[in-house]
C-alpha positions as CSV (number, residue, x, y, z in Angstrom):
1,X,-131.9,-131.7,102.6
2,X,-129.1,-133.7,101.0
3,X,-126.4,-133.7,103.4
4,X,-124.9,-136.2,101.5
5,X,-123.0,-134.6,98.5
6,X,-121.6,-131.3,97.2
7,X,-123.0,-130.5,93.9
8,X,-120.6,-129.4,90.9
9,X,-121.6,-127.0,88.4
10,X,-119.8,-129.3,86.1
11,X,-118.3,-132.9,85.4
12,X,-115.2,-132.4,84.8
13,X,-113.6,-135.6,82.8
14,X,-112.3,-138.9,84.8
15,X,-108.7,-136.5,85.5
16,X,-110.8,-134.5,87.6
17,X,-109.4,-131.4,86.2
18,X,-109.4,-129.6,82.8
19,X,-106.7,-130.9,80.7
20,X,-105.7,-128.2,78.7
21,X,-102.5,-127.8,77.2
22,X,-99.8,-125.1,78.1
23,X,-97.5,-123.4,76.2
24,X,-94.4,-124.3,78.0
25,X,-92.6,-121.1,77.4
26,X,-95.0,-118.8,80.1
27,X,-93.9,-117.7,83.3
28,X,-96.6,-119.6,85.4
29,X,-95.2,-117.9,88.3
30,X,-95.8,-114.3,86.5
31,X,-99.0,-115.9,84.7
32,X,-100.7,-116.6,88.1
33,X,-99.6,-113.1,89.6
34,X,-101.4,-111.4,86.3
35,X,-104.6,-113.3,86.7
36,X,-104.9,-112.6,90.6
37,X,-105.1,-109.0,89.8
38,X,-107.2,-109.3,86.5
39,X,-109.9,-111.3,88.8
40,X,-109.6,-110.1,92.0
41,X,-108.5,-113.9,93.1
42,X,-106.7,-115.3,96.3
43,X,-104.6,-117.9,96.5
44,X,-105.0,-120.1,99.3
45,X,-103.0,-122.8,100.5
46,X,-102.3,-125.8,102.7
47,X,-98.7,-125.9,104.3
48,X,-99.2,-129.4,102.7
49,X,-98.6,-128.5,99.2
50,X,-96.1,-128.9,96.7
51,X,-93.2,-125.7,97.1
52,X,-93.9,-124.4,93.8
53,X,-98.1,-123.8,95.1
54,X,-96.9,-122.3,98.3
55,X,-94.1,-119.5,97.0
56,X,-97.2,-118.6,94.7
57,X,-99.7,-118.7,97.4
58,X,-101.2,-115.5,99.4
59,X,-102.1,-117.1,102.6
60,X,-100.6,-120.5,103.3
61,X,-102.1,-122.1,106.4
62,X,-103.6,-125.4,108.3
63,X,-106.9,-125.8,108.5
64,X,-107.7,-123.4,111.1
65,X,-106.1,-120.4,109.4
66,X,-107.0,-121.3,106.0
67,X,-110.6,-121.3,107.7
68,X,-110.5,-118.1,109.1
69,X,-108.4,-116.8,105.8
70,X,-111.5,-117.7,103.8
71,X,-114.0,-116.5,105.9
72,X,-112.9,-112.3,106.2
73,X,-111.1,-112.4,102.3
74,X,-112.6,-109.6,100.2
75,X,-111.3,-111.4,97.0
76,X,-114.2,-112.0,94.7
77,X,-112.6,-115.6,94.0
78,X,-110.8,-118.0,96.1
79,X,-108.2,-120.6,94.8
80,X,-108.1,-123.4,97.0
81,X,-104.9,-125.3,96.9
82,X,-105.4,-128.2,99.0
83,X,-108.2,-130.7,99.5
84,X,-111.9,-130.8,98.8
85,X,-113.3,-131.0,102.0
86,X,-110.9,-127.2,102.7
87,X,-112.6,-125.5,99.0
88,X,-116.0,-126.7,100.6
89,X,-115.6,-124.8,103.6
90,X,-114.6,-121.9,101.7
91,X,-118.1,-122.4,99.8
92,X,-119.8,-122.7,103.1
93,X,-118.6,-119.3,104.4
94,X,-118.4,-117.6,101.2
95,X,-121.7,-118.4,99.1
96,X,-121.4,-115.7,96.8
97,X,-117.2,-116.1,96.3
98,X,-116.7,-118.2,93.3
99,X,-114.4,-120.8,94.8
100,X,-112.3,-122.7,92.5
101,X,-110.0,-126.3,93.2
102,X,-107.5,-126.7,90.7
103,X,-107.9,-130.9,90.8
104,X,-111.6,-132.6,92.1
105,X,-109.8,-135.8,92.6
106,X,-107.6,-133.6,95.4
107,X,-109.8,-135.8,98.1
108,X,-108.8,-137.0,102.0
109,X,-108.8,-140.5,103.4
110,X,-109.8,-139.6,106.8
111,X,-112.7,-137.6,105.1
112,X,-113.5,-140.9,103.2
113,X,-113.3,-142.7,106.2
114,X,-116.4,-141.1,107.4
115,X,-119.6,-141.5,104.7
116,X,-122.5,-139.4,105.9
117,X,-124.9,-141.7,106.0
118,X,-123.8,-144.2,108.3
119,X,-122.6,-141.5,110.0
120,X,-126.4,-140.0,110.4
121,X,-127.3,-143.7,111.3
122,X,-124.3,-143.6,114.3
123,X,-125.3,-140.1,115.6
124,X,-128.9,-141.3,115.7
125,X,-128.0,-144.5,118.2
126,X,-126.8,-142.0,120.2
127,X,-129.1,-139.5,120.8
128,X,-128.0,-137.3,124.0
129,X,-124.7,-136.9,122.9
130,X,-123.2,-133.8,121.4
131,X,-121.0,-134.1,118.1
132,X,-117.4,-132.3,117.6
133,X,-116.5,-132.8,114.2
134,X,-112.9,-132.6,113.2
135,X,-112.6,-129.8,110.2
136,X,-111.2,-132.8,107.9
137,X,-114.6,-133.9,107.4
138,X,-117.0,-133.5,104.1
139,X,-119.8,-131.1,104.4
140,X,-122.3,-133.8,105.2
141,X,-120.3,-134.6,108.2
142,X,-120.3,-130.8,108.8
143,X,-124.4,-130.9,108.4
144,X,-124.5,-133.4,110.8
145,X,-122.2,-131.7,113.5
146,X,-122.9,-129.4,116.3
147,X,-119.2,-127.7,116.4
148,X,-116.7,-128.4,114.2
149,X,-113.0,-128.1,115.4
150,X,-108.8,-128.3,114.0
151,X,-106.0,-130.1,115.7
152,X,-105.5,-126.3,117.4
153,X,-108.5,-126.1,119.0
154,X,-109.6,-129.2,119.6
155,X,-108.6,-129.4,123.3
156,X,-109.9,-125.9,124.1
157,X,-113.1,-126.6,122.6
158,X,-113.8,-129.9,123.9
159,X,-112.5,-128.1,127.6
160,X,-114.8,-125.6,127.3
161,X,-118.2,-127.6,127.1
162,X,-119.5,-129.1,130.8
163,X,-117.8,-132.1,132.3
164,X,-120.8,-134.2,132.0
165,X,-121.7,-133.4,128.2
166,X,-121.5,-136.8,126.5
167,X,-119.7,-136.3,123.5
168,X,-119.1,-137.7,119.5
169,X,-116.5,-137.0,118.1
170,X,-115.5,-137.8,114.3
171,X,-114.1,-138.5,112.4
172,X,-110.6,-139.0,113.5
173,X,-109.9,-141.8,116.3
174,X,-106.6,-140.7,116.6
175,X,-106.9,-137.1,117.4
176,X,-109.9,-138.0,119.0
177,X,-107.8,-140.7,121.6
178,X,-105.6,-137.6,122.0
179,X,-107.8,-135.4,123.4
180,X,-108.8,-137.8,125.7
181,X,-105.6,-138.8,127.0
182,X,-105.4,-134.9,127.7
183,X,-108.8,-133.7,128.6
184,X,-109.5,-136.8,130.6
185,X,-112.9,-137.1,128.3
186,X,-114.3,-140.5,127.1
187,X,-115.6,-139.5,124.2
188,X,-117.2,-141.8,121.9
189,X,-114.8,-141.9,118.7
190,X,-115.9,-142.4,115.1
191,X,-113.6,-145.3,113.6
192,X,-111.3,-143.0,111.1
193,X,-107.8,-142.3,110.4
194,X,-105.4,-140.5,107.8
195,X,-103.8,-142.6,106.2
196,X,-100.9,-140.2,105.6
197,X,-100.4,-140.2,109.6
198,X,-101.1,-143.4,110.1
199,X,-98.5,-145.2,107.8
200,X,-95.4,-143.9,110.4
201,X,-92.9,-146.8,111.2
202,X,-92.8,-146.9,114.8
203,X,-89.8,-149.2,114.4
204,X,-87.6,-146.7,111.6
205,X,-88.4,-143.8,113.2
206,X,-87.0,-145.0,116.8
207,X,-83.7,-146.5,114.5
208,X,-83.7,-142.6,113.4
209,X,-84.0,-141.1,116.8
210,X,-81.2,-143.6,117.3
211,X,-79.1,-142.3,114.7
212,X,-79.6,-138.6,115.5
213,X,-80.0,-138.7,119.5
214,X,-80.1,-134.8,119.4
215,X,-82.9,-134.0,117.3
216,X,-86.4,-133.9,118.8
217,X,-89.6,-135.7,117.5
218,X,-92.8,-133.6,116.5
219,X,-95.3,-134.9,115.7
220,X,-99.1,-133.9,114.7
221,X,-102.2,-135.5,117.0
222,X,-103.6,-137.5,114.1
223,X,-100.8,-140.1,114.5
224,X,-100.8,-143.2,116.4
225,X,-100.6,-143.3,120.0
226,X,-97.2,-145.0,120.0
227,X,-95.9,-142.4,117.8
228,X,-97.0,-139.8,120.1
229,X,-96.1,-141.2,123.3
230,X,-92.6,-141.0,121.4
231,X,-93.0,-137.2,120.5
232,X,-91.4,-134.6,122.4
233,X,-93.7,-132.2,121.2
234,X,-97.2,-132.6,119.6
235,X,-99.0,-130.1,117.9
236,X,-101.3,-128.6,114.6
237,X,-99.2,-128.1,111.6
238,X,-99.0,-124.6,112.4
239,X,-97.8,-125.5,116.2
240,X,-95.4,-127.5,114.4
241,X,-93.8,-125.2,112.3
242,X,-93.6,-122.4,115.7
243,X,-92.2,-124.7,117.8
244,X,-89.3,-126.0,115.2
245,X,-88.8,-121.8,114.8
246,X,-88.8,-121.1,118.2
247,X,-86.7,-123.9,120.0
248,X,-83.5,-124.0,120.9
249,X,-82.9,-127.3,119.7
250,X,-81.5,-127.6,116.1
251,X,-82.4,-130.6,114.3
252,X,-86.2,-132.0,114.5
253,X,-87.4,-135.3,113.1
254,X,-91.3,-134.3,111.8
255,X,-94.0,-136.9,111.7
256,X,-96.6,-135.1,109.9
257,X,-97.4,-135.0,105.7
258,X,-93.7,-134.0,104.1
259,X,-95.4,-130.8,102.3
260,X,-94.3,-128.8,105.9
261,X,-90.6,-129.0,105.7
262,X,-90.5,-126.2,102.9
263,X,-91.9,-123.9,105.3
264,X,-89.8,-125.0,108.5
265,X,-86.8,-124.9,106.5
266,X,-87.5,-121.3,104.8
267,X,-88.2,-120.2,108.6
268,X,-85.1,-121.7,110.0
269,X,-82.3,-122.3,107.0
270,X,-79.7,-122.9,109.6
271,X,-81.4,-126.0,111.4
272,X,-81.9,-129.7,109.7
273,X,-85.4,-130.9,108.9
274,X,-86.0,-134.8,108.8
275,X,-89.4,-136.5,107.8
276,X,-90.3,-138.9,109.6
277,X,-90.0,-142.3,107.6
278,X,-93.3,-144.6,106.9
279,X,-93.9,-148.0,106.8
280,X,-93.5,-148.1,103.1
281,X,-90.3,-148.3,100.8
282,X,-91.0,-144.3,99.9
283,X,-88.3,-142.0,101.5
284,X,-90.8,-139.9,102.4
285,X,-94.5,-139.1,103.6
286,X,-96.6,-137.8,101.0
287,X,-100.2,-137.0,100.7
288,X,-101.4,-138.3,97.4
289,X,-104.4,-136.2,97.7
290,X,-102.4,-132.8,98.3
291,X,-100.0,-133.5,95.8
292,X,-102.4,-133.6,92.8
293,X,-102.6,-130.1,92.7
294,X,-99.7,-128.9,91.0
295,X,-98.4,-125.3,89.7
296,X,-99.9,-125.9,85.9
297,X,-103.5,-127.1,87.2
298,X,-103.5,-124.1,89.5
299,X,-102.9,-121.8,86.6
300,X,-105.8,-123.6,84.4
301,X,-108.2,-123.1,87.2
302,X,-107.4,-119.6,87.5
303,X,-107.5,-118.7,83.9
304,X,-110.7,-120.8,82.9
305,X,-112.9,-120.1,86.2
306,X,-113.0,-124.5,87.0
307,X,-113.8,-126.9,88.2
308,X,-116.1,-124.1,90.5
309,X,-117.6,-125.9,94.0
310,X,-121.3,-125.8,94.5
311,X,-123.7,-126.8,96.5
312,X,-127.6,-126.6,98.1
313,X,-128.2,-124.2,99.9
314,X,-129.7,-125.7,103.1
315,X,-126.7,-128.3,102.8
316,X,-124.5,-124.8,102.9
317,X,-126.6,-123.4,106.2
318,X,-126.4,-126.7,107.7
319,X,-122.7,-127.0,107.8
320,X,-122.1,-123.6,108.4
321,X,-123.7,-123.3,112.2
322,X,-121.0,-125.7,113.5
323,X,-117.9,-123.7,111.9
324,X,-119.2,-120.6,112.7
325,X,-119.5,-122.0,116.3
326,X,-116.0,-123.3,116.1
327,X,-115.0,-119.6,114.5
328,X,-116.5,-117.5,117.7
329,X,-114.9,-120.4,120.3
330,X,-111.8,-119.4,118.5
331,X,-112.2,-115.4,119.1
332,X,-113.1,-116.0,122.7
333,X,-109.9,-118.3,122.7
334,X,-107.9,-115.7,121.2
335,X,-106.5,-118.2,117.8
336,X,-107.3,-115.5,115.5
């Protein structure tokens, strides 16, 4: 079994997605409505998309809900707006779905962060320990795993094996270092990081906090420990978005990718949203990966049936045991 790669049906040029041209006076809005309904498609996306992708979107999600979101659709194709590693675990649970990612090139750094093979070569040094794979992972590392879990129910999960179960867990050191800090676990982390939650200016964002002594700090668990020991509330994106809803407090400085806001501020018009700032002379923290999908590639996608995600069969099998293990921990957890 190659638990290395996901297979294509095709090679799409060096863009990564077709470049067709558009004629500029359609509706894409009205375009991408017409062709759900012609196909029988979905639309799924990641709260980390452009605004544009998400008003078009059917479900709109982190990667827990997007999971479960792909796994019960009765759509007979399913748009994924977001990352690779997210269309691949729509493949995984739906084999015989056509799934469809409007850019290849639409990749993750921490996912990169973690290559399969000296991954394999890690796991085998250490042979008694179990492996809790964070759902950012490629489907090799999903292969490889014996649950895979989200920054929702990573705690639960990890809480629920026995006290003495020695533990990998990959491929996120951050989120990983979390859990520990509030499971009490040692688990053994895999060396990765998002760079997107990693670039976060310590220094700016306590000159912001500073500046606005009345908003609170959220943050997500894949940023650095100083960040979060900073945070007065950490949580998934989803968490996110329900606590800045739900509290009483009225103005919330975000440390997580910038794609979130449009939601938090659609939920709550009346309070002030401000991304965190990172280390970098950009005002704000985009993912690069997430924001190569855009409303005119989505369309293409739709209308031309690619780029289409593929892969072998026993790769598919393999990686599916650990999500569907993650998906029934969920059930029992009540995150549905």
């Amino acid at each position: 079994m190659n638990v290395y790669n996901t297979v294509e049906e095709i090679k799409m040029n060096k863009t990564g997605y077709m470049d067709v041209e558009i004629d500029p006076s359609l509706d894409l809005f009205e375009e991408i409505e017409k062709l759900k309904k012609e196909k029988n498609a979905v639309v799924l996306a990641h709260y980390y998309q452009e605004p544009d992708i998400q008003d078009v979107a059917d479900y709109i999600g982190d990667s827990l809900g997007l999971a479960q979101q792909a796994a019960k659709t009765e759509a007979d194709i399913i748009v994924f707006a977001g990352v690779h590693f997210m269309a691949e675990t729509a493949k995984i649970l739906n084999p015989r779905k056509q799934v469809l990612l409007p850019d290849l090139n639409a990749g993750c750094s921490l996912s990169d962060s973690c290559p399969p093979p000296m991954f394999q070569r890690f796991k085998e040094q250490h042979p008694d320990h179990l492996v809790i794979s964070y759902i950012n992972c490629s489907v090799g590392i999903k292969a490889l795993s014996d649950i895979i879990c989200t920054s929702s129910n990573a705690k639960l999960i990890v809480d629920s094996l026995p006290a003495d179960q020695k533990i990998i867990f990959a491929p996120d050191k951050n989120l990983g270092g979390y859990i520990n800090k509030t499971t009490g676990r040692n688990m053994l982390l895999w060396n990765g990081a998002c760079m997107v939650h990693e670039i976060f200016s310590l220094e700016k964002i306590t000159r912001l906090k500073e500046r606005h002594p009345e908003a609170k700090l959220i943050a997500h668990p894949e940023c650095e420990e100083p960040v979060l020991r900073l945070a007065d509330f950490i949580g998934s994106t989803t968490q996110l978005l329900d606590y800045s809803e739900k509290d009483s407090s009225n103005s919330f400085i975000v440390a997580t990718e910038a794609g979130i806001l449009h939601q938090m501020m659609q939920n709550s018009p009346n309070k002030t949203f401000i991304a965190a700032p990172p280390d970098n002379a950009c005002a704000c923290n985009d993912c690069p990966h997430m924001k190569l999908n855009t409303l005119e590639k989505l369309y293409i996608c739709m209308k031309y049936g690619k780029p289409e995600i593929k892969m072998e069969e026993s790769l598919r099998l393999a990686a599916k045991k650990p999500i569907d293990r993650m998906l029934e921990l969920s059930r029992q957890f009540g995150l549905v």
